[in-house]
C-alpha positions as CSV (number, residue, x, y, z in Angstrom):
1,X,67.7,-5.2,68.2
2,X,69.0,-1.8,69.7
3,X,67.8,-3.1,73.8
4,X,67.2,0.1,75.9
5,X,67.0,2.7,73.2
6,X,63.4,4.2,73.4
7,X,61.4,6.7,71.3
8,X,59.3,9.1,72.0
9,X,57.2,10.3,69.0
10,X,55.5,13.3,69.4
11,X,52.8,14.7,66.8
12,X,49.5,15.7,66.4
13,X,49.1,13.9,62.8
14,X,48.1,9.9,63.2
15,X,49.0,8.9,59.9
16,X,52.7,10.4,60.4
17,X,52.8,8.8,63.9
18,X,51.9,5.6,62.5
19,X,54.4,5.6,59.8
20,X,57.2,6.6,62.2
21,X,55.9,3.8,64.7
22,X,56.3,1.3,61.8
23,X,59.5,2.7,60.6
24,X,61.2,2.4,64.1
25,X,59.6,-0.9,65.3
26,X,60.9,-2.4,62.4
27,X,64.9,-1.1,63.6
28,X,63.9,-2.8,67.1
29,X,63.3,0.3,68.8
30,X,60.9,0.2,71.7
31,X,58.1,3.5,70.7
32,X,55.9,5.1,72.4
33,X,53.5,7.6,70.2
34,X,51.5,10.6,71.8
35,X,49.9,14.0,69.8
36,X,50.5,16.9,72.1
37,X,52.9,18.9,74.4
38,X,51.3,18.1,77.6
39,X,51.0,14.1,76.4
40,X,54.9,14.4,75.8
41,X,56.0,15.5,79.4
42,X,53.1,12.9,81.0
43,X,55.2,10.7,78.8
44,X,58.6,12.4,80.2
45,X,57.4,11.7,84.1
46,X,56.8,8.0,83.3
47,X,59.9,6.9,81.6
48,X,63.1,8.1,80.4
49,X,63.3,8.5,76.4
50,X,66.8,8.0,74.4
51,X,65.4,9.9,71.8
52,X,62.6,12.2,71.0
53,X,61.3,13.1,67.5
54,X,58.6,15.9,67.8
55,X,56.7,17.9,64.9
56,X,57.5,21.4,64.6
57,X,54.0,22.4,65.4
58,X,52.3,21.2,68.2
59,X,49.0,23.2,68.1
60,X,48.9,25.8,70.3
61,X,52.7,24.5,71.5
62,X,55.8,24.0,69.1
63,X,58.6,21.7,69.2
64,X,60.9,24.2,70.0
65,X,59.0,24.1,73.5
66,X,59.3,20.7,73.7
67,X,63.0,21.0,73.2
68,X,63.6,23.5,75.9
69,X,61.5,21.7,78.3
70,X,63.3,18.4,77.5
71,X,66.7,20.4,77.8
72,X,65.8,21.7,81.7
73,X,64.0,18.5,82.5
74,X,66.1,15.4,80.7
75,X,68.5,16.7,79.0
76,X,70.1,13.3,78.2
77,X,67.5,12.6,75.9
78,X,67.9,13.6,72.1
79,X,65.1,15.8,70.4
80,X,64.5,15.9,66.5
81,X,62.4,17.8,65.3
82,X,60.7,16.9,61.8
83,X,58.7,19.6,59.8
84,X,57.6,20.9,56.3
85,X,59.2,24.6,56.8
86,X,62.4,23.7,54.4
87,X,65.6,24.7,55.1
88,X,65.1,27.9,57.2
89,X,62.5,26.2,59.4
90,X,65.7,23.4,59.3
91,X,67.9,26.2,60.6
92,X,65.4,27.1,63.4
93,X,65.4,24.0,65.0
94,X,68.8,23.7,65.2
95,X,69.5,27.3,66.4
96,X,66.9,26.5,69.3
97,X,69.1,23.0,70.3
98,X,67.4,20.2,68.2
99,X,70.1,17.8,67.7
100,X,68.8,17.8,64.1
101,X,65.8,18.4,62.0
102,X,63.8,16.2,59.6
103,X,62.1,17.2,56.6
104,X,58.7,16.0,56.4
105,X,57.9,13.8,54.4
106,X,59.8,11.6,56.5
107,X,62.7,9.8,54.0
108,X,63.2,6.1,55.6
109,X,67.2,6.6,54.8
110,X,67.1,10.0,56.1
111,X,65.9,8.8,59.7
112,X,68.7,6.2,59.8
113,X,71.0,8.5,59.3
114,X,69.2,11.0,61.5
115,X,68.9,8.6,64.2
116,X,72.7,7.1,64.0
117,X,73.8,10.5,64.7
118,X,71.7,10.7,67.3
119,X,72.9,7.6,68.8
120,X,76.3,9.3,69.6
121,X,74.8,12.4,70.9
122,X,73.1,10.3,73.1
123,X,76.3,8.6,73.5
124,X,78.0,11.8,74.7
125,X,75.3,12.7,77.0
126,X,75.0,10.1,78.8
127,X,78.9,9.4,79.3
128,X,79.1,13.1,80.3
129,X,76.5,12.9,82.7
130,X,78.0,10.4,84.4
131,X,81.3,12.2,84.3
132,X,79.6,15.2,85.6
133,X,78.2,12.6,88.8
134,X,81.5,11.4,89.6
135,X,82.4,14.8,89.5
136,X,80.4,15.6,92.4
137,X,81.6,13.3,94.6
138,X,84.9,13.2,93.7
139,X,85.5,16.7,93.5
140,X,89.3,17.2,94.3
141,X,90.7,13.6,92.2
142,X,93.4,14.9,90.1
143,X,92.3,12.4,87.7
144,X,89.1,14.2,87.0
145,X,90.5,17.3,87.1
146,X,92.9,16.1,83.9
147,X,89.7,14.8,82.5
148,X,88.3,18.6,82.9
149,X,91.0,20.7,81.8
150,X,91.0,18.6,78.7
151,X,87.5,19.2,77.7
152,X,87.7,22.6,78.5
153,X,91.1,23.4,75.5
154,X,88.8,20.8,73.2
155,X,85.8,23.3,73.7
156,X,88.7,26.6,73.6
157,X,90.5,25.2,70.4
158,X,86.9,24.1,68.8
159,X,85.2,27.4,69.9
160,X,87.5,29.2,68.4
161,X,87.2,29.0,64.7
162,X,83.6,27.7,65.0
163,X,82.5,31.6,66.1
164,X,83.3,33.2,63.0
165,X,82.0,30.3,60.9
166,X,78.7,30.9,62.3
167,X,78.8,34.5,62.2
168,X,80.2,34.3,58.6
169,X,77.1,32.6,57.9
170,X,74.6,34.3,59.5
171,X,75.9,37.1,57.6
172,X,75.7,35.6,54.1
173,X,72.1,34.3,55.2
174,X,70.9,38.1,56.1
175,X,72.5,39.2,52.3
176,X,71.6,36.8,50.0
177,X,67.9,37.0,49.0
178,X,65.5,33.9,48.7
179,X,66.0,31.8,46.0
180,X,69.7,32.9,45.5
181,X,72.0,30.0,44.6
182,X,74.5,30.0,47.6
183,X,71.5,30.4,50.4
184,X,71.5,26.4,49.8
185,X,75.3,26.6,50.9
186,X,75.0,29.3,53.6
187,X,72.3,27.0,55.2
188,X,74.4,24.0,55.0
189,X,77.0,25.7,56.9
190,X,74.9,27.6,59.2
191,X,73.1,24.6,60.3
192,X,76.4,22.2,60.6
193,X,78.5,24.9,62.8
194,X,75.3,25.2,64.9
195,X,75.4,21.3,65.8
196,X,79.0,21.5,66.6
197,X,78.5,24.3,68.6
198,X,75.9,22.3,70.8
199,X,78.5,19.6,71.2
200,X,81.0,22.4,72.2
201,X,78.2,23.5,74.6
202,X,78.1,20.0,76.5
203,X,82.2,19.9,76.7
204,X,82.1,23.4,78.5
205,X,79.5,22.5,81.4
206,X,81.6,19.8,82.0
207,X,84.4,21.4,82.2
208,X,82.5,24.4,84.2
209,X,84.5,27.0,82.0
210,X,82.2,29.6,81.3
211,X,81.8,32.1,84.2
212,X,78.1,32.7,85.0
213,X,76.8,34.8,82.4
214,X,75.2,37.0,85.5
215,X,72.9,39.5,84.1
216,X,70.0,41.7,85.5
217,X,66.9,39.1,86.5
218,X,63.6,40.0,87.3
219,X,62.3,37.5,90.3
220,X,59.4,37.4,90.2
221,X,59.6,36.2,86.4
222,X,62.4,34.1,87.2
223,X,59.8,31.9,89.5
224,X,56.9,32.5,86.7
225,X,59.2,30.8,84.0
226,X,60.2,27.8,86.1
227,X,56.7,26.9,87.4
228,X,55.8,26.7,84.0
229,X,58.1,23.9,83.5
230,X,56.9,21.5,86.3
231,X,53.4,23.2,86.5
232,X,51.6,20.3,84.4
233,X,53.4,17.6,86.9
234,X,52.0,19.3,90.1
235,X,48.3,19.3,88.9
236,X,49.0,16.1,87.5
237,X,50.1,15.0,90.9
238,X,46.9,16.2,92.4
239,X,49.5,19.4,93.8
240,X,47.5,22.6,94.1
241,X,49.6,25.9,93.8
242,X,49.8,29.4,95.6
243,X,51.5,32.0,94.3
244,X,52.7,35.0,96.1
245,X,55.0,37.6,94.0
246,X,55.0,41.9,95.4
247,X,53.9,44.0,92.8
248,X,57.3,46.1,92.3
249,X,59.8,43.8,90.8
250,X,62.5,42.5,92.4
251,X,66.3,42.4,90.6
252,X,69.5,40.2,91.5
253,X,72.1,39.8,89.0
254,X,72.7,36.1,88.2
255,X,72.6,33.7,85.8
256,X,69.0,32.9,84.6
257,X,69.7,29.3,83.2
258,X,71.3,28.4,86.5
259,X,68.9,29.9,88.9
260,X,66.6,28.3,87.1
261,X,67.7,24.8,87.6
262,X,68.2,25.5,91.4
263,X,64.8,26.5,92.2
264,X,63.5,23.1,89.5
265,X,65.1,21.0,91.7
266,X,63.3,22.2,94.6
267,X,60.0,22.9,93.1
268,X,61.1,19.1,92.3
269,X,61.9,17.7,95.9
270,X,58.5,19.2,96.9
271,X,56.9,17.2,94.6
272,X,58.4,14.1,95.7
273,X,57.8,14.6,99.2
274,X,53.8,14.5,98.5
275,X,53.1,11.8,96.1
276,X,48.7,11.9,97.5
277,X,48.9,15.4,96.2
278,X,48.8,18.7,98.9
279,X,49.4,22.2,98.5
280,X,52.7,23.6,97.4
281,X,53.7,27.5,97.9
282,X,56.1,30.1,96.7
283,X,57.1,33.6,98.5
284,X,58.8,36.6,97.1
285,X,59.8,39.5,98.9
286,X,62.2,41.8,99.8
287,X,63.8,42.2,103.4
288,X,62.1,43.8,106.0
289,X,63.3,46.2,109.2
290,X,64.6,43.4,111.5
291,X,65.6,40.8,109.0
292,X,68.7,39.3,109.6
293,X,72.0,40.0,107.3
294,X,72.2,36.4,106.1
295,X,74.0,37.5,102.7
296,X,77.6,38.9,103.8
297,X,77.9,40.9,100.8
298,X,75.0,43.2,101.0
299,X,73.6,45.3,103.8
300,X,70.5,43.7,105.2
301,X,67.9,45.8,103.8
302,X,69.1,44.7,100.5
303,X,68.5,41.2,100.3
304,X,65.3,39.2,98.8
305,X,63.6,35.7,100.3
306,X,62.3,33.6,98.1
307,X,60.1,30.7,100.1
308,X,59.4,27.4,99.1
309,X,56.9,25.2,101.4
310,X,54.7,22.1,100.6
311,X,52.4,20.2,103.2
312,X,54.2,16.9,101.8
313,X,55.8,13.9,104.3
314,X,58.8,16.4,106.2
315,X,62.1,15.6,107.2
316,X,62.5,14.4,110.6
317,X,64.9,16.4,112.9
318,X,67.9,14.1,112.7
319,X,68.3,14.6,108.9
320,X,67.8,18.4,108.5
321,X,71.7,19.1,108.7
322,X,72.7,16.5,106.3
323,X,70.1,17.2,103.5
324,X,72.2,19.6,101.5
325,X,75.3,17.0,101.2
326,X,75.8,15.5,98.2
327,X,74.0,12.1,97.3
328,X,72.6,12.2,100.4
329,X,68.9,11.6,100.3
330,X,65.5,10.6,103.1
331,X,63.5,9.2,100.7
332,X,63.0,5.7,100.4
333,X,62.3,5.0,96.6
334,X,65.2,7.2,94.5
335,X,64.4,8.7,91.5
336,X,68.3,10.0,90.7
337,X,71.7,10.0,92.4
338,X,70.1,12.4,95.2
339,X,72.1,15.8,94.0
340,X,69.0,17.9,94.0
341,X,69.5,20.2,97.3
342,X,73.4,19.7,96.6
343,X,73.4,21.2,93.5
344,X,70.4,24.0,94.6
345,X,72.6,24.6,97.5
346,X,76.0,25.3,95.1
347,X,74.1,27.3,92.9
348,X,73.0,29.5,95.5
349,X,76.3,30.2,97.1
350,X,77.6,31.1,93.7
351,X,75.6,33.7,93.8
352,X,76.4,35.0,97.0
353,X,72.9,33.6,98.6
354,X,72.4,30.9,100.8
355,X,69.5,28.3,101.9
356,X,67.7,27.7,104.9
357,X,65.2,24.5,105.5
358,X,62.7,24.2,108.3
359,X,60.7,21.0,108.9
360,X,57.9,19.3,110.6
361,X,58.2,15.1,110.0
362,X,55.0,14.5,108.6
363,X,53.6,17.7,108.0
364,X,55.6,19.7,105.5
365,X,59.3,21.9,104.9
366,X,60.0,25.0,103.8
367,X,63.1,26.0,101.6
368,X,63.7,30.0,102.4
369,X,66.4,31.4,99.9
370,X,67.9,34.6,100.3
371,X,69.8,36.3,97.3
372,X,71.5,40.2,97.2
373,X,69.4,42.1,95.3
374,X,68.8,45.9,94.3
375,X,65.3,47.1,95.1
376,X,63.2,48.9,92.3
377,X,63.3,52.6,92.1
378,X,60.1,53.1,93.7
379,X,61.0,52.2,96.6
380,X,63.4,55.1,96.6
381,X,61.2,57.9,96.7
């Protein structure tokens, strides 16, 4: 019996959901089987999956979705995706961070094999997410630090010849034509370098090597994009949602990915804080005459606030200091380690912004963020 591993099956077809369901069940996996996107992340709020194996076509969604919404929302869990595209569909999957791809139909031997190497993905994850905990509260122990520079020349000495594999093969993919007899072989290779380059991914944000790929970010999409990732939860949750974005965009260079996972974890701890549902708000703007200069690289007038409010449960005065600290948490059922606001709070500060929390116990907090920004050229003339 493989105790603890679960399975999430995800696809609109019955008949290949009840094969599957039989197929596992009889390896002692615990399954649960559901037919759409939405069904999936219900599924993803309930329970934590080991392993997820999702069609390529979800109706109006695709598993490539699914993957990226498992990836910013439990990314400890392994995605397959199965489908009938061949070996270009194949590549696909696996250039969009499936841990692998299964041809439909589904081959009993194939999943085994599928699902062993799965298993130490999974494996990998989890030990580096635990890693990556410790981490955090341990911050300065030299033995961690070994532990970090070590993954970081294993993802350096790996990286290194895996790049021009890959772009070998991409370029022997754009020149032979369909049906030529070395595509096979340049797939093959594509799609192999591609899953070591995901494993090479996980070593480095271990390791934190890679600067901040900081690039030009529109705002206002920024907060678009990320409410799409938690939006089914809130309404779920009973959680109506007001939106607020100017009309001119608003830039700040950054990184999108990380951004992004700062402002999930808060549009997350609002969520917690009202579990009888309420009314949860976000704010853009730029600064105004009078704001104050809380960013110390920018002039005042070139700063943006991004707020953050819900009507949930509050944080009572005494706590308000401390909520930023790592592992520190008010709430009295944990979901987590309670890294949240720590981790929001880093991220910020790596971008040269900072975070601000006011509260009324029992009525509601609001996060206000500042970040340095440059103001659209309208606002010039």
């Amino acid at each position: 019996m493989r105790a603890g591993e679960s399975i999430l099956i995800v696809d609109p077809n019955a008949a290949t959901r009840a094969r599957l369901q039989r197929l596992l069940a009889d390896r002692g996996y615990t399954v649960l089987q559901v037919d759409s996107f939405d069904a999936a992340l219900t599924a993803l709020d309930r329970d934590a999956w080991s392993f997820v194996i999702a069609a390529w076509a979800l109706g109006e969604r695709s598993g490539l979705e699914l993957v990226q919404a498992f990836q910013a929302l439990a990314p400890e869990s392994v995605v397959i995706i199965a489908g009938d595209g061949g070996q270009e569909t194949a590549l696909a999957a696996l250039r969009g961070g499936a841990a692998d791809y299964l041809p439909m139909p589904i081959d009993a031997t194939e999943l085994a094999a599928a699902l062993e190497r799965a298993a130490r993905i999974h494996a990998l994850a989890t030990q580096l997410a635990q890693a990556r905990a410790a981490q955090a509260s341990i911050a300065q122990c030299a033995g961690l630090a070994a532990q970090s520079r070590l993954a970081a020349t294993l993802a350096h000495e790996i990286n290194n010849p895996l790049t021009p594999i890959i772009g070998m093969a991409e370029i022997l993919l754009e020149e032979l034509p369909p049906g030529h007899p070395s595509r096979t072989c340049a797939t093959a290779i594509s799609a192999a370098a591609w899953r070591i380059s995901n494993v090479v991914r996980s070593l480095s944000d271990f390791a934190q090597t890679d600067y901040p790929r900081h690039t030009p970010l529109d705002l206002g999409a920024l907060i678009r994009d990320t409410l799409l990732l938690t939006e089914h939860h809130l309404r779920e949750q009973a959680i109506g949602i007001q939106v607020a974005l100017p009309t001119d965009s608003l830039f700040v260079m950054g990184d999108a990915a990380r951004l992004k996972q700062a402002l999930l974890a808060l549009l997350d701890n609002a969520r917690d804080a009202m579990p009888n549902g309420g009314m949860l708000s976000i704010g853009l703007r730029a600064a105004n005459t009078g704001d104050e200069q809380l960013c110390p690289c920018v002039a005042a007038n070139e700063q943006a606030f991004i707020t953050i409010s819900d009507t949930g449960c509050g944080i009572a005065a005494q706590h308000l200091r401390s909520v930023f600290e790592p592992f520190y948490s008010t709430k009295q059922q944990r979901v987590g380690v309670g890294m949240g606001l720590a981790v929001a709070n880093s991220i910020l500060q790596e971008h040269a912004g900072a975070i601000t929390v006011t509260s009324v116990d029992g009525q509601g907090s609001t996060f206000r963020i500042v970040l340095p920004c440059k103001h659209p050229a309208s606002d010039d003339g």
